[in-house]
N, C-alpha and C positions, 0 to 999 in steps of 0.2 A: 173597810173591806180590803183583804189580802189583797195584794198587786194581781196573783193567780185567777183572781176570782173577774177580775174586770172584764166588762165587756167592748166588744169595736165591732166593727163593720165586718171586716174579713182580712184577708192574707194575699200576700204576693209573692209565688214562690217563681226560681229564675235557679232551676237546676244546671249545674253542671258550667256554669261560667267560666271558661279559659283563660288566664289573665298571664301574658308573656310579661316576662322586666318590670313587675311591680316591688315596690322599694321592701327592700328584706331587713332593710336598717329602721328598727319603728322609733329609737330615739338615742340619746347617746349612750344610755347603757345596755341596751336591749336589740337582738337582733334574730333573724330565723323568722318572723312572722311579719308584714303590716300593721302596723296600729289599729285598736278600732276607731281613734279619729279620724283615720282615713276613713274608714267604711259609713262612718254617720257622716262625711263631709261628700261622700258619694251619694247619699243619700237625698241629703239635700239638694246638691246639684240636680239630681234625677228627679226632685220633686220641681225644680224651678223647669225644667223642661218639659214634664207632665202639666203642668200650668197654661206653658207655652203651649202648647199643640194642643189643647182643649181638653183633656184628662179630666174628669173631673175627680182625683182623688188627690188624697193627700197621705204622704209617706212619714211614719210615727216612729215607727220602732225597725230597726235591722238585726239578723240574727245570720250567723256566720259560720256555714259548714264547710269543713276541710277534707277534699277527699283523695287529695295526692299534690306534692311541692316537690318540687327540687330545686334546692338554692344552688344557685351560680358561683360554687366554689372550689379550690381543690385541693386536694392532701399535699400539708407539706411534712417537715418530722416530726412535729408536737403540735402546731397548728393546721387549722384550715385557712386559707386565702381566699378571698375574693377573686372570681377573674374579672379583671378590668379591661376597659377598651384602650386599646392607642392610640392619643388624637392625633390631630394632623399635626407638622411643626409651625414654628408660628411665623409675626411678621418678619423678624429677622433670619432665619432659616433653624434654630436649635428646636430643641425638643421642648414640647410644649409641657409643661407641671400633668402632672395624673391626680386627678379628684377621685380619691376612693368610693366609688360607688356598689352597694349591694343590691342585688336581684335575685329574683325567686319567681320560680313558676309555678303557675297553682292553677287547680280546676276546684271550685269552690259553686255551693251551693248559697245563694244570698235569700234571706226569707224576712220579707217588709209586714209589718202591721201597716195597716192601711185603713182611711177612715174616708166614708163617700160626701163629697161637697155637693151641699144642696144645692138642686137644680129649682127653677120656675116651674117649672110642671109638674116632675117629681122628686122627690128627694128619695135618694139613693138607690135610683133607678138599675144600676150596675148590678148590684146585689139582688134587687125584686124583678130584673127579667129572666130571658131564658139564657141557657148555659153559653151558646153559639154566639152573643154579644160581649162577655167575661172574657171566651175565648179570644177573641179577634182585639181588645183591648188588651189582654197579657200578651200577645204577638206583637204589637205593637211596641209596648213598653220594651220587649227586651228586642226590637229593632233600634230603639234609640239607647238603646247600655249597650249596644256593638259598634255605636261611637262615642262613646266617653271611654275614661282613660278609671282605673279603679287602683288606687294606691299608687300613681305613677306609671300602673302599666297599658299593656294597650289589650282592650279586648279581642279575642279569635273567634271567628266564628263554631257554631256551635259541630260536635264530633259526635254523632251518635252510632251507637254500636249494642251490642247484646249487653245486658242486666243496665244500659246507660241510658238514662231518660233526659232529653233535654229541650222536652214540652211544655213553655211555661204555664202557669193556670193560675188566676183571680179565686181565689174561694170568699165564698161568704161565710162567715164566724155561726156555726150554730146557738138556737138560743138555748137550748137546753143541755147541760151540760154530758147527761149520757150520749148525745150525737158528737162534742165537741171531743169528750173522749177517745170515741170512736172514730172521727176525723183525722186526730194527734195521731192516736195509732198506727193507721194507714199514709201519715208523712213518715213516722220514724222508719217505717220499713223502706220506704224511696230513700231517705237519705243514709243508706248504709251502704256499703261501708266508709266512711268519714266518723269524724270528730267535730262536735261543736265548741266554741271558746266561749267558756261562763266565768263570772269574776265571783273571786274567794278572797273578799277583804277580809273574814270572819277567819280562815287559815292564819293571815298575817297578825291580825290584833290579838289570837290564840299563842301564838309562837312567839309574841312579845312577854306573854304575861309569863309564861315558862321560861324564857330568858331572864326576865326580871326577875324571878326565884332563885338562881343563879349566881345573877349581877345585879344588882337594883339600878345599876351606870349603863345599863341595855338600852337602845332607842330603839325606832320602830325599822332606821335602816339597817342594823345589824339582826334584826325579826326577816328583813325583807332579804338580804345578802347570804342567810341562813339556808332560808326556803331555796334561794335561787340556787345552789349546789348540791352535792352528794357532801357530806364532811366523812372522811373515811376514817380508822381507826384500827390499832390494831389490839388484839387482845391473846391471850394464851388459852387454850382449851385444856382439859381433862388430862391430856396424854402429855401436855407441856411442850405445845407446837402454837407458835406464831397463828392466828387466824384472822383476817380481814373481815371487819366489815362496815355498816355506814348506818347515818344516824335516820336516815326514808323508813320508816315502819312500814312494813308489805300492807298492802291496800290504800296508801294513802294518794294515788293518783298521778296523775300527770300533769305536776304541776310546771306551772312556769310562771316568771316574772314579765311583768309587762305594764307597759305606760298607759294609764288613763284621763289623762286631762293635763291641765294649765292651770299654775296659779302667778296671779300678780305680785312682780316684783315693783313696781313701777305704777306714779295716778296715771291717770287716763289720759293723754295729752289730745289735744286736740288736731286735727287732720293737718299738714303742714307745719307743726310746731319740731316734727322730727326729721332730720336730714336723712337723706339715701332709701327712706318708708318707699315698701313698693305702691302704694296707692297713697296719693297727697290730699286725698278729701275724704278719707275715711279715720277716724281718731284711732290714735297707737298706745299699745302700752307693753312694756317689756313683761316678759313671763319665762316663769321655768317650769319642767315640765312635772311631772304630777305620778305617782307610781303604787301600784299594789301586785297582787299575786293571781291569777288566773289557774285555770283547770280547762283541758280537753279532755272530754266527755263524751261517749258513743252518743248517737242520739236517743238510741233506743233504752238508755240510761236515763231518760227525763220524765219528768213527771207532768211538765204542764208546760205548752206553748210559750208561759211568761218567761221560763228558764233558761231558755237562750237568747230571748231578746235583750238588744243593749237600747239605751235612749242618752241623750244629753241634757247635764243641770247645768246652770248657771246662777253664780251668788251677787250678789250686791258688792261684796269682797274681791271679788277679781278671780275668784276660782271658778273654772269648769271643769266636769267632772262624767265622764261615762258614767252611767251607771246600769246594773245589773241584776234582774230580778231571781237569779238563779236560789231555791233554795235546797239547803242539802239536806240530805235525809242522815236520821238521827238512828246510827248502827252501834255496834262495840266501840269500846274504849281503846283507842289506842289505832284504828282506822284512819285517822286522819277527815274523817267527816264528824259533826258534830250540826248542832242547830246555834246560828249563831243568836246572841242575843238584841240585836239591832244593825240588823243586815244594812242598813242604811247610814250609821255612824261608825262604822267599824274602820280600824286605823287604817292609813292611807302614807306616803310619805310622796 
């Protein structure tokens, strides 16, 4: 059965979430967005909390609309800078070292799969009462994500205004797919105008194998280092004048590079066997970080609720890994969309 086709309990949408000074740095080579590790390790959190306070759900999948940023930076003559804080001076009186810090502000739309925990009495009572009990549990829920922190930054309370909704709602997952249709539909149109982040490993393992045509000496981070620029060129036209331009084929999206997971450098040590570990009873192991190609995507450009959601694997090997059920739709040649052939092994660096 397709990933698209699966069923769950329902949805937990939490429009319009404010997030001041959340980290704009997602890894050392990437920057302008949060990680989605961050977002599934909010998730998590948010599920140990819902736990706590008697929730009876449980948080599967996150999905991440973007509906206005502005990173905390500013023009210099070739670059952009960060603006950083001034700390105090220190114990001797000089000037204290400045840790480059990035920040971004965002109003972002977070949308959870959600799965109901059976109760004694009834199982998944949430979904089988009336609307007015869903209601007062999603108020709820996004009272406790107005104290947590989402990427390092700190929640605002919510700002509502004309075309801006920021009522959150529990839905139940229709069982028959012309309602769930019908459902998607009626979310894409709320969450406009934003952009959603879907991952396009199948872009990067596509733009190796064209590289390797090329170069047969091509890896996947020179596929990856490719995607992530404009490469510009110049050529002569008809009349015998210089003309610019770049190797992006018009329709091939908005792409961007971006970090998805951890893979092990290092066995598994046991809790204490590693000096400076910020936690000495939980076992360490050194990693580095994990990377592919990503797409922002209207939402109203989706096809099926699985396409935005992210989830977390984890291997016996030491790798974790985002992953993404987004799949593209199969247009002209030369689009930049295509159907990959194993959306789930597709190259990764």
């Amino acid at each position: 059965m397709k990933r698209k086709d699966q069923e769950f309990d329902g949805l937990l949408v939490l429009p319009h979430v404010r997030v001041q000074n959340a980290n704009a740095i997602s890894s050392p080579l990437t920057h302008g967005f949060p990680s989605m590790t961050a977002f599934l390790g909010f998730m998590w959190a948010l599920g140990r909390k819902l736990a706590t306070a008697g929730i009876p759900l449980t948080l599967e999948k996150v999905g991440v609309i973007c509906h206005w940023h502005e990173e905390q930076t500013q023009e210099g003559y070739y670059v952009k800078t960060f603006r950083l804080t001034r700390n105090p001076v220190d114990k001797d009186g000089g000037t204290a070292a400045i840790v480059e810090e990035g920040r971004i502000h965002l109003d972002l739309t977070l949308v959870f799969q959600v799965g109901a925990v059976a109760q004694e009495d009834a199982a998944h009572f949430l979904f089988a009462g009336d609307e007015s009990l869903r209601r007062d549990v999603a108020w709820r829920i996004r009272e406790q994500v107005g104290a947590m922190r989402i990427a390092g930054g700190t929640v605002l309370p919510p700002n509502p205004g004309p075309g801006v909704r920021v009522t959150p709602s529990l839905l139940g997952w229709p069982e028959q797919e012309r309602d769930r249709q019908a459902l998607f539909r009626r979310l894409r149109r709320q969450w406009l105008p934003g952009f959603a982040l879907v991952g396009r490993d199948d872009l990067l393992q596509r733009h190796l194998e064209t590289l390797q045509l090329q170069d047969p000496d091509a890896t996947v981070l020179d596929a990856w280092l490719d995607l992530s620029r404009f490469n510009w060129f110049s050529t002569r036209d008809e009349h015998d004048r210089i003309a610019w331009g770049h190797d992006r084929p018009a329709g091939s999206g908005w792409i961007v590079p971006i970090p998805v997971g951890y893979a092990a450098l290092s066995d598994l040590y046991a809790g204490g066997q590693v000096a400076n570990a910020r936690d000495q009873r939980t076992p360490f192991r050194f990693v580095e970080g994990v990377y592919s190609i990503g797409q922002w995507i209207g939402p109203h450009r989706l096809q099926h609720i699985q396409d935005m959601l992210w989830w977390g694997e984890s291997h016996d090997d030491g790798l974790y890994r985002c992953r993404n059920g987004y799949e593209p739709v199969l247009v002209e040649e030369g689009t930049g969309y295509s159907l990959p052939d194993s959306p789930m092994s597709a190259g990764t660096l």
